[in-house]
N, C-alpha and C positions, 0 to 999 in steps of 0.2 A: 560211165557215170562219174561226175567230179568226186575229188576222192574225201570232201568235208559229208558228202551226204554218207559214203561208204562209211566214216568213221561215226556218224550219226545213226546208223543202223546197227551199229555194234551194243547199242545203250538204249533200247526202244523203251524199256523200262525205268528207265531214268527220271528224273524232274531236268528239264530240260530249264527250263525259264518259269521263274515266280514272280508276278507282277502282283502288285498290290495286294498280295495272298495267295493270286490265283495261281494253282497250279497245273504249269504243260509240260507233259512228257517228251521223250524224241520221238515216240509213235506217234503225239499228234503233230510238232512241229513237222515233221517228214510228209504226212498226209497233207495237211492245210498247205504248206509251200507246195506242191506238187498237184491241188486243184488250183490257186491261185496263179499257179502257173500257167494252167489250161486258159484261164480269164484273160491273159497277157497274150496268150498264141491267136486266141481268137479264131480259131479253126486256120491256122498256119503251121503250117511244119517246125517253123524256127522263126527266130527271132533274126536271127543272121545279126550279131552285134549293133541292134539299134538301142540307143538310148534310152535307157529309162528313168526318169527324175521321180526322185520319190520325196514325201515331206509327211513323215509320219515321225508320232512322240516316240522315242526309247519304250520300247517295252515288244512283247510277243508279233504283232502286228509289224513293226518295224525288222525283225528277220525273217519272218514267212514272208514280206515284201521282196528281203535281199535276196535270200534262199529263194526263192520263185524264179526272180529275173534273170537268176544265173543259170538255174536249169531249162529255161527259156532258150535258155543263147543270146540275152540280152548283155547290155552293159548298164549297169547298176551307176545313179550318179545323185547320193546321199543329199539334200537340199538342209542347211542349215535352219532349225526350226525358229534362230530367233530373230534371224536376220533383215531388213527390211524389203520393199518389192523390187527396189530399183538391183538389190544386191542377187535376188532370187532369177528377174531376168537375166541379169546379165547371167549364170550359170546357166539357164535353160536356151536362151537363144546358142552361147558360145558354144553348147552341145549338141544341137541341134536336135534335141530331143522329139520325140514321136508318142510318147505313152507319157504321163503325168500320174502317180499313186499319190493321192492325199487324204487327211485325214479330214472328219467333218471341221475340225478346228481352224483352221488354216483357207478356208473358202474365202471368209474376208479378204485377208490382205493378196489371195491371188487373182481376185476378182478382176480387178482391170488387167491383169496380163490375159485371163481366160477370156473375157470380152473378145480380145484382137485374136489372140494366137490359134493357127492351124493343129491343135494337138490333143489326141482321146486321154479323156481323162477317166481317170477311175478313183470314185469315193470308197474307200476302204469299207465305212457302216451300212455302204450300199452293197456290199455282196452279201448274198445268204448261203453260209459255209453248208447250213443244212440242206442245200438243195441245188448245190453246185457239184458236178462229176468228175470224176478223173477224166485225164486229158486221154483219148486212144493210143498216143503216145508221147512221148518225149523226144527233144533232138540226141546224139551224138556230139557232147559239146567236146572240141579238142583243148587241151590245156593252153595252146602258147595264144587263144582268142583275147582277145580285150575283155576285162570282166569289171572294171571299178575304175570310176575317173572321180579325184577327188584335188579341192584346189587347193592350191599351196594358202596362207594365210595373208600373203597380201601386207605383210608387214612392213616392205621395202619397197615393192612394185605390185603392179595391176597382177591377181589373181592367176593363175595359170592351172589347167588342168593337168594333171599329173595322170596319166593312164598307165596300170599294171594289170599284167597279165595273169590269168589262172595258175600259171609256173609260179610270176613271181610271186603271188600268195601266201600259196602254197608252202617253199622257202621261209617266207619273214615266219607263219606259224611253226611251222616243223621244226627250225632256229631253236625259239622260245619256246615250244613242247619240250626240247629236249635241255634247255640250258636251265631252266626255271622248275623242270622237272613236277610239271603239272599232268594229274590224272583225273580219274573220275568221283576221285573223292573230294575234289576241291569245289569251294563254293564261295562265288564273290559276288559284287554289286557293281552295277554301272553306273559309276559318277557322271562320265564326262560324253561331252558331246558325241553324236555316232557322224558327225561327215567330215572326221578326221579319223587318221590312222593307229591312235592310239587308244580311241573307245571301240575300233571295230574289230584291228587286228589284234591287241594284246589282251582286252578283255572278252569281247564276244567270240572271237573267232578262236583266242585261244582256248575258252573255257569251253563252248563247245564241241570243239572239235576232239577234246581229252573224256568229253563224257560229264563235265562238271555238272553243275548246275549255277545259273546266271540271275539274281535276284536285281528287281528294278522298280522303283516308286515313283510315283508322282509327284516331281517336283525334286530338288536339292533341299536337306535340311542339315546340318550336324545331327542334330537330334534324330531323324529318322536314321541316320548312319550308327548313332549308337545302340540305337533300341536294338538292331539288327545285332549288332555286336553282342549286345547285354544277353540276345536270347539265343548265344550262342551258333546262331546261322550262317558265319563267316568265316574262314579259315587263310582268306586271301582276300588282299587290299591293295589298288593301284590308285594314283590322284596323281592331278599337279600342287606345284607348293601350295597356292592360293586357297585352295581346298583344304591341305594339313593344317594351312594358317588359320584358316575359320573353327576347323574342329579343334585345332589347341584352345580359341579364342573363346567355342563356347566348354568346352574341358573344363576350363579355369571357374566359369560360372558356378559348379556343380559343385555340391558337400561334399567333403570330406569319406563320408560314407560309399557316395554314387561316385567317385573320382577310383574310389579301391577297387571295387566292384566291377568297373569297366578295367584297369589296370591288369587283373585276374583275368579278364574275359582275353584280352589282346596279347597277354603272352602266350596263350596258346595257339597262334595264328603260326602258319605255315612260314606266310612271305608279305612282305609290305612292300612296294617301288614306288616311286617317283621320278616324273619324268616331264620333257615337254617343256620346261624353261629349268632355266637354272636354279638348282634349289638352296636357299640361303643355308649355311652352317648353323647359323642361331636358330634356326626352324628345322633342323635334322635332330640336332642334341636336345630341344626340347621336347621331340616329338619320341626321341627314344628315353629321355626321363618319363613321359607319360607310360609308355605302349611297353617299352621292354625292348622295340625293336630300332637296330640302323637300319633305316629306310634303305633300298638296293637303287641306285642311282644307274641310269644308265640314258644311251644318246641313242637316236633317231631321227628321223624325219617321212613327211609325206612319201619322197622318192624311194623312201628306203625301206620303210617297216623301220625296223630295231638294229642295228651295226656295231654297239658297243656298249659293255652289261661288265657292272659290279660281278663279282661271283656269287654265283646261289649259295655254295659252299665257301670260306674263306675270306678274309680282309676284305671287306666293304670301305673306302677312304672316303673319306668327308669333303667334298670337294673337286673330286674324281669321278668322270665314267665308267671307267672300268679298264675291260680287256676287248680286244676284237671278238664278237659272237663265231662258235663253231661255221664254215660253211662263209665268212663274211671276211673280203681279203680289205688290209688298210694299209694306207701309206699317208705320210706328211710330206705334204710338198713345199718349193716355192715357187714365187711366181712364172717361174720357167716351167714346172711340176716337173723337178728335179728331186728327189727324194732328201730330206733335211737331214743335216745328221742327229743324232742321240742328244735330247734334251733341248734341241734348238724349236720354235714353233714353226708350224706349217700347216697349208692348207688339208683339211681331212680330203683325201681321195677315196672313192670305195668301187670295189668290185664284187660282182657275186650273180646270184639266181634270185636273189630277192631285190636287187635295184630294177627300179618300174623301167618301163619301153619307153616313151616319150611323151612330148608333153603335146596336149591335144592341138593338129590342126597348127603347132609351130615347131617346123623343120631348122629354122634358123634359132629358136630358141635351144629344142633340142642339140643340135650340132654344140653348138657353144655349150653347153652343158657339159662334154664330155672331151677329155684329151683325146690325142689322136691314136692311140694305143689299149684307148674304152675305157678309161676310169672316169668315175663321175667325180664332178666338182664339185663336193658342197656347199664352197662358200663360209663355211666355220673354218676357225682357227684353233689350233690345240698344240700341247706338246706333251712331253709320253714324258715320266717321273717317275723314279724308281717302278718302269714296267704299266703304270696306269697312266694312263689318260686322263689330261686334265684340260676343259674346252675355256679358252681364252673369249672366244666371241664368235661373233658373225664379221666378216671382212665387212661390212657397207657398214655396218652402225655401232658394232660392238669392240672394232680396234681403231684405237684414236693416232693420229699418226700429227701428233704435239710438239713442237721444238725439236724436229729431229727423231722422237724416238715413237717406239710405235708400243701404243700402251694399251691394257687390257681393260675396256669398260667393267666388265664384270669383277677384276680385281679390286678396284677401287669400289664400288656397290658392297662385296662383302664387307670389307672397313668401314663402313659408313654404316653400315647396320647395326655395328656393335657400339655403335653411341648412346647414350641412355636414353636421348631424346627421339631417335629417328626410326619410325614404325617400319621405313618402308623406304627404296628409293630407284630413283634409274638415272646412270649418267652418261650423257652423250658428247660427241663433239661440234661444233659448229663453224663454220667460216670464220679463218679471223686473217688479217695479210700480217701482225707480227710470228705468229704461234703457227699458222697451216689451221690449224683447228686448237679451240680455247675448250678446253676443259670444263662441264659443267654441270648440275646436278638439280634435278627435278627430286623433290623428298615428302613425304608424307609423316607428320610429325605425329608423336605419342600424346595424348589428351591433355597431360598436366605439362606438354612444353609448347602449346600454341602461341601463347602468347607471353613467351619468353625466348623465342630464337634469335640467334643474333650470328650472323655469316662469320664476324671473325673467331668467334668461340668456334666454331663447326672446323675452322681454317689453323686455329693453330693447336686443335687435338690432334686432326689425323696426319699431319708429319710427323707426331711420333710412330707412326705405325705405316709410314708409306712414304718413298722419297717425295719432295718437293715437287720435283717439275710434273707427278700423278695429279696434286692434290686440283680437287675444283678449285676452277676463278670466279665464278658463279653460283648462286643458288638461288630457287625457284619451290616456292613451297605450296602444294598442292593438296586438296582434301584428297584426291586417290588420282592415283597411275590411269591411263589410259590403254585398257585390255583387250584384246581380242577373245573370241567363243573361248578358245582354249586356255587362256588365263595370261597369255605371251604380252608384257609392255608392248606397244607399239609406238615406236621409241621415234620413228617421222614424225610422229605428229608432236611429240616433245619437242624434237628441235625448232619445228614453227614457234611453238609458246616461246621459245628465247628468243627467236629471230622478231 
C-alpha cells in the first residue's frame, strides 16, 4: 500500500479535513477514497497508469478524488477550476485522458468538450457513498509508477506536463515533514490553488500525511482567513505574496480593537511561509509588524516540490531562500554548467529523489532539461551570500542582459516598491539594437498618486538607490499586473504592452 494511506491509518481518529464546518476524520477519508476507488476500477484489476482528469472545488471531494486514483493505479491530472475550455482541452487531450471526475459545477463550461470527446465521465454528486461497496480489492501499486502530471504555468512557453513519480512524492513530503517539523497537532487552511505543487504538496500532502488537520472554505476572503485565526483553529499558514498583500490590505481596515485581538491570535502560530513568486521586503516587514512572524521564504517549482527553505529554526533573511533542503543536492552553474564560484551568480542545478521523471510525451524537451551528468536545469538564477541564497530571476524574462551587463529584474522591482507612490510593479526587458534590451517597468500606482505620476520623478529617485545603467527607460502604468492561478506576473504578456 502507498505509504501516505499507511500514515493515514496511523490517525483514524483524527479530523482529517473541515470544510465549511463539516467535519472528516482519516477513518472516513480512508473509507470514501477507497470505495471511490472501486467506481474508477470498474470491475478491473488496476488502472495500469491511465489518466485521470479531475475538476473538482478544494475541499474533501477533491482528495478522496486524488486518494482514489492513486490507489487505483491511476495517474492523477488536477484540472485548474478557473480556467477557460480552450485551456481545460488542451490538458485533457495532451493527456490523453480516459476517466473525467467533475463536479456538478463545472458541467457548463465542459460541455462542448463532453459533446465530442471519447471519455467516461463521472459526476462526483452522482455517486451515492451510501450504497457504493468496497472494491474486492485493490492493486499493488509499485512506487517508481507515474502518479501526478501537473503543468508548469506557461509563463514563458506552451504548458508542459511535468510527470512525478510515487518516489518522487514521497521525497518533496518526507523533505518538508522533517525540515518544517510538522505533526499531528498542526492545523492549516488551503488558500491556494490544488493543480499546482504548492497547494497539493506542502499543504495537503504535507498536513495530511503528519496526521494534521486541513480546514478549507468556499471561496477566498481575508476575512474568512481571519475569522479562522480569531477562533483560534490555525497554528500553520502558507500563501503567496499576493494573498499576504490582500490580508495586510483588509488588516488595515479593522479597529484598533480587532487589529490586537488578531495580533494575539497570530503570535501564537507555529509557522507562517511564503512562496511561489518573489516576496516583496515591504510586504515581509509589514506582515511581521502585523502577525509577529518573518514569513520562512523558500524556492520550488512544479519539477521539484520544495529545494531550498529558510530555516524552520534560525535566521530567516529577508530577501533570501534559504539553505539547500536535507536530501536535495544544489549547485550554481554557468552556461557551460560549470559550477560558479562563491558569490558569483549561476544557474540553480538540482539533484535528488524529489526532482519529477519527465515531461509528459516530450523526450526532447525532457533531454534538454537536464545536463549530461543528471542535474536538472532550472532555468533561475541565484547566488549564495553569506551561505543563503538569493534568487536573482528566471534566465528568459527575469535577467536583463542591458549595455553589457546582465541585470537582475527582480532587484530593481524591490527598489521601486519602496517609492511612496508605487503599490506594485514588474520589470522587464525588451528588443532594443542600442541597449540589447532597454530596461522597463510596468507599475501599479497607490490611489492618492494616479494622477500625479511623472516618469522623470520615478527616474531621478531610484539612482539614489541603484546604479544608472539598472534604472528603467520606460514606464507603463497599469491598474493591475497581469497573473497567473498562482498569483506569478506573467511578465510576456508585459513585454507585448511595451512592444
Amino acid at each position: 500500500m502507498l505509504q501516505f494511506f499507511e500514515q493515514a491509518k496511523k490517525h483514524l481518529e483524527n479530523d482529517a479535513i473541515i470544510h465549511d464546518g463539516v467535519i472528516y476524520k482519516y477513518e472516513q477519508l480512508i473509507a470514501t477514497s477507497q470505495k471511490f476507488a472501486g467506481i474508477l476500477l470498474n470491475n478491473t484489476p488496476d488502472l495500469n497508469q491511465a489518466r485521470v482528469s479531475f475538476m473538482v472545488p478544494p475541499g474533501f471531494d477533491y482528495v478522496k478524488t486524488l486518494w482514489a486514483i492513486w490507489i487505483a493505479g491511476g495517474v492523477a491530472v488536477p484540472l485548474c477550476i478557473s480556467h477557460p475550455l480552450p485551456s481545460l482541452e488542451y490538458v485533457l487531450d495532451d493527456t490523453q485522458s480516459s476517466i473525467l471526475v467533475i463536479s456538478n459545477e463545472f458541467k457548463e463550461v465542459l460541455a462542448p468538450y463532453l459533446q465530442k470527446a471519447n471519455i467516461s465521465v463521472i459526476v462526483i454528486e452522482d455517486v451515492n457513498e451510501e450504497r457504493t461497496t468496497f472494491p474486492a480489492s485493490l492493486p499493488d501499486i509499485e512506487k517508481q509508477r507515474n502518479a501526478l502530471i501537473l503543468y508548469t504555468s506557461g509563463t514563458t512557453n506552451k504548458p508542459k506536463g511535468v510527470v512525478t513519480t510515487h518516489i518522487n512524492i514521497e521525497a518533496q513530503i518526507n523533505t518538508l515533514i522533517n525540515a518544517w517539523e510538522w505533526s499531528s497537532n498542526d492545523r492549516i487552511t488551503c488558500v491556494l490553488p490544488l493543480h499546482h505543487v504548492h497547494g497539493i504538496i506542502n499543504v495537503v500532502g504535507c498536513s495530511l500525511w503528519a496526521g494534521a488537520t486541513c480546514y478549507f472554505t468556499t471561496g477566498f476572503s481575508p476575512k474568512l482567513i481571519f475569522d479562522l485565526i480569531e477562533q483560534g483553529k490555525l497554528n500553520v499558514f502558507m500563501a503567496v505574496p499576493t494573498i499576504y498583500y490582500k490580508m495586510i490590505a483588509y488588516f488595515e481596515t479593522l479597529t484598533i480593537e480587532e487589529q490586537n485581538l488578531l495580533r494575539a491570535c497570530m503570535k501564537k502560530f507555529r509557522l507562517m511561509v511564503c512562496g511561489s513568486a518573489a516576496l516583496p521586503v515591504s510586504v515581509m516587514d509589514k506582515w511581521a509588524q502585523i502577525s509577529g512572524h518573518l514569513l520562512l521564504e523558500r524556492y520550488g517549482m512544479t519539477e521539484l516540490g520544495m529545494a531550498i527553505s529558510n530555516p524552520y529554526h534560525g535566521d530567516r533573511k529577508a530577501g533570501y531562500v534559504g539553505i539547500p533542503l536535507p536530501g536535495v543536492e544544489i549547485k550554481l552553474a554557468d552556461e557551460h554548467f560549470v559550477q560558479v564560484e562563491d558569490q558569483m551568480p549561476g544557474e540553480i542545478l538540482v539533484k535528488g529523489a524529489n526532482v519529477f521523471k519527465e515531461y509528459w510525451q516530450r523526450p526532447e524537451a525532457t533531454q534538454a532539461a537536464f545536463t549530461n551528468d543528471g542535474w536538472f536545469k532550472t532555468g533561475d538564477v541565484a547566488v549564495i551570500e553569506n551561505g543563503y541564497y538569493r534568487i536573482m530571476g528566471r534566465q528568459s524574462v527575469d535577467i536583463i542582459k542591458s549595455g553589457g551587463y546582465k541585470i537582475s529584474a527582480l532587484e530593481i522591482e524591490e527598489v521601486l516598491r519602496t517609492n511612496e507612490m508605487i503599490q506594485d510593479c514588474a520589470v522587464v526587458g525588451i528588443d532594443d539594437e542600442e541597449w540589447g534590451e532597454l530596461i522597463v517597468a510596468a507599475i501599479v500606482l497607490k490611489p492618492d498618486f494616479i494622477n500625479d505620476f511623472k516618469d522623470k520623478k520615478v527616474s531621478d529617485w531610484i539612482v539614489n538607490y541603484i546604479a544608472s545603467y539598472k534604472k528603467p527607460r520606460r514606464y507603463l502604468v497599469l491598474n493591475d499586473l497581469p497573473r497567473n492561478a498562482m498569483g506569478k506576473v506573467v511578465k510576456n504578456d508585459i513585454k507585448k504592452m511595451f512592444v
